[in-house]
N, C-alpha and C positions, 0 to 999 in steps of 0.2 A: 619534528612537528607531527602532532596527533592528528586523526582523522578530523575531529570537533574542531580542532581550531583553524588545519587547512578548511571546513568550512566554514565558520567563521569569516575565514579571510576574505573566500569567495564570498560571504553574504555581502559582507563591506563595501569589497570591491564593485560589484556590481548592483548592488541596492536590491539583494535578494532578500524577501524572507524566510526568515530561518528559523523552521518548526519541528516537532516531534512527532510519529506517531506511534498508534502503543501497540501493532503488529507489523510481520511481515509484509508487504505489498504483494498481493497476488499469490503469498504463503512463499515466497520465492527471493522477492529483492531488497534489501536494503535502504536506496534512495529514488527521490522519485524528483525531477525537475518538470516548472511548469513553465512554459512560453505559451503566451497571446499571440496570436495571427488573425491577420489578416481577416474579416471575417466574408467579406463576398466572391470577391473573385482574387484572381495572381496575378498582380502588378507585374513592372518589371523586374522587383526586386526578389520577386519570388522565384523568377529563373535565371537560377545563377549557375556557374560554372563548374560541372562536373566536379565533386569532389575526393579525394584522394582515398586509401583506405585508411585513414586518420579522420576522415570526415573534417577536410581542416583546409589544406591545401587546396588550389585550383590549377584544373584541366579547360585549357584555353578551346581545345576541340571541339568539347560536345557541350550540349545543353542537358541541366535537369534542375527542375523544381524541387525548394526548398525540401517539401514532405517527405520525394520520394528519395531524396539525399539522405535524411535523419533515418528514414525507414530502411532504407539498404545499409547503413551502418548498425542501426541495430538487429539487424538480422545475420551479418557477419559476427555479430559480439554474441548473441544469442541472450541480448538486452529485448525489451518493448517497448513501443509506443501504443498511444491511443489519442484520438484525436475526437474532439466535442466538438460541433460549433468554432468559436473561437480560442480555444483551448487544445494546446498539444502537450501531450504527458510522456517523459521519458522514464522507461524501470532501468535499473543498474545493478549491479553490486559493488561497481569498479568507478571510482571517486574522479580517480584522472580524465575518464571517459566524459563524465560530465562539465570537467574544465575543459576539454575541446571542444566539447558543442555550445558551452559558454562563449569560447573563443572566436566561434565560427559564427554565432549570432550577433555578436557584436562587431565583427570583422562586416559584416550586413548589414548589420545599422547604422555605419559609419559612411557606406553607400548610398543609406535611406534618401529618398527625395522629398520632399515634404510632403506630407497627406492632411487631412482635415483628422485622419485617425493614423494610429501606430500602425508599421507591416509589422515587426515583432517587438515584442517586448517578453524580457525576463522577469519573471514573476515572485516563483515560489521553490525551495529547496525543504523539501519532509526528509527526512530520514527516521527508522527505528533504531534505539537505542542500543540493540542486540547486535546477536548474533545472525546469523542463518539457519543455524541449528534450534533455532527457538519460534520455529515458525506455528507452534500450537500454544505459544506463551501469550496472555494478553496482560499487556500492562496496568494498572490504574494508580491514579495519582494519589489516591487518599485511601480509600477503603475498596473493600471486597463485595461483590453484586451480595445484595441485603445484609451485609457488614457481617456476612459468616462464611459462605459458599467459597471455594478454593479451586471448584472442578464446575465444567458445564460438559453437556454431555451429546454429543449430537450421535442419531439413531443410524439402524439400517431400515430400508421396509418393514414395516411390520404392518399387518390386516388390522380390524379391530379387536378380533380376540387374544391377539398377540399383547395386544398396547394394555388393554382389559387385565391382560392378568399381569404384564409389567405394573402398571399403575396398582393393582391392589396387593402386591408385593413390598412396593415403595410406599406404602401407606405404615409399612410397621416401623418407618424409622421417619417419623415425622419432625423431627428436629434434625435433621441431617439429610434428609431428601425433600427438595422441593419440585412440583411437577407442574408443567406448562401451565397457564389458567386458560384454557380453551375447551371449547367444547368439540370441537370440529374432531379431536385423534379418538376421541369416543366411535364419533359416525363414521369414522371415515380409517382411521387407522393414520399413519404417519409415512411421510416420504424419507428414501434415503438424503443423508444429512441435515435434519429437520429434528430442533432441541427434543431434549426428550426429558429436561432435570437439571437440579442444579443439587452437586454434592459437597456437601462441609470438610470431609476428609480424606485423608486412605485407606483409611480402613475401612469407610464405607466403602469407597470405588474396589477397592478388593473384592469387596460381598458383592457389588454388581457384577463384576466381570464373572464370576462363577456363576450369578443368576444371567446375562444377559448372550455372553460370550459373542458370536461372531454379529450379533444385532446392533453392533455398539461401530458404529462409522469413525467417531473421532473424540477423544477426550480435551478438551480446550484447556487450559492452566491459567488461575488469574495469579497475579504476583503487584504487592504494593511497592512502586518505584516512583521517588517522585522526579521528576524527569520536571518540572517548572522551573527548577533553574538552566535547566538546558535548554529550556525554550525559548531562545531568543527573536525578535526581531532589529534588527543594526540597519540602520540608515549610513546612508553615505555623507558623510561629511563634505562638505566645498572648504 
């Protein structure tokens, strides 16, 4: 069984939806699970039973809270969370990892006491369609930013006179360089990783790299992938 279809399974299973997105998360992870909590205070359901280093298991001993539970296991995986409001977000790379905090959230919901609102709820399962190795890749589903560009270009510092004379350098390839429409990198110059261009080809980005060299922060890659049939949402059937 392929990764897409163990999630799949897990969408089904649990009445997750099951979406795309068109980079790396954090430049770094793969998938990204979303659970609803609680959103005022921690019931009793939210201090549960020391969990194992499976984050699965219960230790009858001690007490800890749901958060600090998911958070010490993603710190052992050297996974992350982040937590909004009523919204906690887990990053991954490792698919299994995320069938045990499935299993662990629902293993607590099955505990649940009734509320007028949910303690948790499974929400949402994104993953990127790649690799890891494709963390400057950005997907699109139809065409390419103004249906030509292939490269975007993010800077290093540059003053205004720096930017001044990049800009009137990228003015002799006007059909294959397009440059921010702002006026502020005039007055002000640009910060590092702050666009700086969008390029048609390699051959241009070759001719920057000789004009720009160490000023150049990061080259972004677009690629058309249509990923809309991978996009599923799966209801659970009764």
């Amino acid at each position: 069984m392929d990764q897409l279809q163990k999630m799949e399974q897990m969408s089904f299973r649990n009445n997750l939806q099951l979406t795309t997105n068109d980079r790396l998360f954090y430049r770094k992870y793969l998938y990204r699970l979303t659970i609803g909590i609680y959103a005022y205070k921690y019931p009793d359901l939210m201090n549960v039973s020391t969990i194992d280093e499976n984050a699965f298991k219960v230790d009858s001993e001690q007490k800890i809270n749901f958060l600090h539970a998911i958070r010490l296991y993603a710190n052992k995986h050297q996974d992350r969370t982040r937590l909004e409001s009523k919204i906690l977000t887990y990053y991954t790379n490792e698919l299994t990892r995320l069938q045990d905090i499935v299993k662990y959230v629902n293993r607590l919901k099955e505990k649940q006491i009734i509320h007028n609102e949910t303690m948790l709820d499974l929400v949402e399962l994104k993953y990127f369609p790649g690799d890891q190795s494709e963390r400057n890749i950005r997907y699109r589903k139809k065409r390419l930013p103004y249906n030509k560009f292939k490269f975007q270009l993010l800077g290093e510092r540059m003053d205004t006179l720096e930017y001044k004379e990049w800009e009137s350098w990228a003015k002799q390839y006007p059909n294959d360089i397009m440059l921010p429409k702002t006026k502020y990198n005039k007055q002000w110059g640009t910060w590092a990783g702050e666009p700086i261009g969008y390029v048609s080809s390699e051959k241009v980005l070759q001719l920057i790299h000789f004009k720009l060299g160490p000023k150049i922060n990061k080259i972004i890659e677009f690629q058309i992938k249509d990923i809309s049939n991978e996009t599923r949402t799966i209801n659970n059937v009764s």
